[in-house]
N, C-alpha and C positions, 0 to 999 in steps of 0.2 A: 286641494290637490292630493292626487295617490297613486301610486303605484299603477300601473296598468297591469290587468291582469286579463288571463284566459276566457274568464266568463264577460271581457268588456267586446270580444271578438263580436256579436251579432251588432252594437252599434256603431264600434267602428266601423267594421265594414257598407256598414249603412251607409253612414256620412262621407266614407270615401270613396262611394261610387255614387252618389250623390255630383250631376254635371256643373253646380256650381264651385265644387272643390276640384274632383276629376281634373276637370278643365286645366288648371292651372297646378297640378303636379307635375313634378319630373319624373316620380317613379312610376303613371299613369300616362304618359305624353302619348301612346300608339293608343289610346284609348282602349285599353281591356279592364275589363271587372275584374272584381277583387271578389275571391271566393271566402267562404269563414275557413276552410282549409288549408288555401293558401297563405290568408293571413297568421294564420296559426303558426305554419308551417316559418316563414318570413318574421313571427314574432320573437320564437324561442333560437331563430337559427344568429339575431341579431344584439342578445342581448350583453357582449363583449364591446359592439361600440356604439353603442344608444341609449340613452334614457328615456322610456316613454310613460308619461304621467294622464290620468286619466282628471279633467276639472269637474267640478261639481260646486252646483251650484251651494254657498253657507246657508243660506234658509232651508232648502228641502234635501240638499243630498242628490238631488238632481242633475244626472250625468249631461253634460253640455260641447265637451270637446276634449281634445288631445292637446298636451304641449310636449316638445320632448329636447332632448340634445342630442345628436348626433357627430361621429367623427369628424373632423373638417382639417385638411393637411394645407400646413399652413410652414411656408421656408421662415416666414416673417416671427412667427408665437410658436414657443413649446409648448405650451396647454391653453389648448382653442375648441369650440365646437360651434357647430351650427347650429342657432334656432330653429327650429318647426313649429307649425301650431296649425289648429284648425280651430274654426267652433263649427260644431257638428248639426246642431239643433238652429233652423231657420230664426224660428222665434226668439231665441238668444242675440241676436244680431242687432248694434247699435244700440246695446246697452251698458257697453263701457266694460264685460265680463271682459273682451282681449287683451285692453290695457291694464286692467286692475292683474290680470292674470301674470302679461308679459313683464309685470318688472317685478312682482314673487320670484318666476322663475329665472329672471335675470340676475335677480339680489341670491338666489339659491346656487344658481351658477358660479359667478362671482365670490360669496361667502365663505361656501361649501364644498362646490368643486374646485375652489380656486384658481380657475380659467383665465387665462392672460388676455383672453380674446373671446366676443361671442359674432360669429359671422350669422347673417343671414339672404338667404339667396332667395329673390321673388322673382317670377313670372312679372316684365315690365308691365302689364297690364293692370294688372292684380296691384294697385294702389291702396285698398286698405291697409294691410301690415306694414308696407312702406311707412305711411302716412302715423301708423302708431312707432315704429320702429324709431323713426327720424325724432317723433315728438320725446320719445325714452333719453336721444341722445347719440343714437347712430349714424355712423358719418357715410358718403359713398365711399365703396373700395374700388381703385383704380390701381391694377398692375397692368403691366402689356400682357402679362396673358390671361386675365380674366375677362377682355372685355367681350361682351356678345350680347346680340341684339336681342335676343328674346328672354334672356335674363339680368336681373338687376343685382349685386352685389352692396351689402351693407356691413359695417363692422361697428363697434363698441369694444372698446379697448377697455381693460383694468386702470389705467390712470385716468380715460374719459369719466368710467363711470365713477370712482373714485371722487372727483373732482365735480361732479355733478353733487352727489349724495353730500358732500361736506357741504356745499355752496346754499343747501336748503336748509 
């Protein structure tokens, strides 16, 4: 993983207009394209509350997806952020990069940002990250005001994961 940078702008925008990701964005729901200008534009205007990391594959260096954290306000946690992720590259898909990926950037989270909380918000459809999230450790989040039907709310809390990592 690395840093995301200006020159990663032609394939992110690829992969995020791409109708198997599209689809199931929030910040893509009216269905519009994503230009390399207004990503650009959207990358440098965000970078006070996001982390965005660029995955590659260990054998070749091979650019495969985005992980990142984003702000998440949260009454419950002082330092929380949201999970995101994609893999970008079809061919990458169901080779286990998401999970090997999502608990780096969990333990980086946790470690380094020292995040009391990592929320993740899916599209209910969208059962893959679920199905990896849940297997990391992530429990559902249920307040009276998050609940809605066409998104799914997950959390991982610092003493879940904690307690996870000691237990192996």
């Amino acid at each position: 993983m690395r840093p995301m940078k200006d020159i990663d702008a032609v394939d992110v925008v690829r992969w995020r207009n791409d109708p198997r990701i599209s689809s199931v964005s929030k910040s893509q729901s009216k269905g519009e394209m994503i230009t390399i200008e207004s990503h650009l534009t959207w990358f440098h205007h965000t970078r006070n509350n996001r982390i965005d990391y660029i995955v590659n594959l260990k054998e070749n260096k091979c650019a495969i997806g985005v992980w990142n954290f984003k702000e998440y306000n949260s009454s419950l946690f002082k330092n929380c952020m949201e999970l995101g992720r994609l893999i970008g590259e079809t061919w990458a898909l169901g080779r286990g990069y998401a999970k090997e990926a999502s608990k780096a950037w969990i333990r980086f989270g946790f470690d380094s940002l020292k995040l009391d909380a990592v929320f993740s918000v899916n599209e209910r459809s969208n059962l893959a990250p679920q199905k990896i999230n849940i297997s990391l450790g992530f429990q559902l989040f249920m307040t009276p005001g998050n609940h809605n039907e066409k998104w799914i709310t997950l959390i991982l809390t610092r003493d879940r994961y904690l307690e996870l990592v000691n237990s192996v």
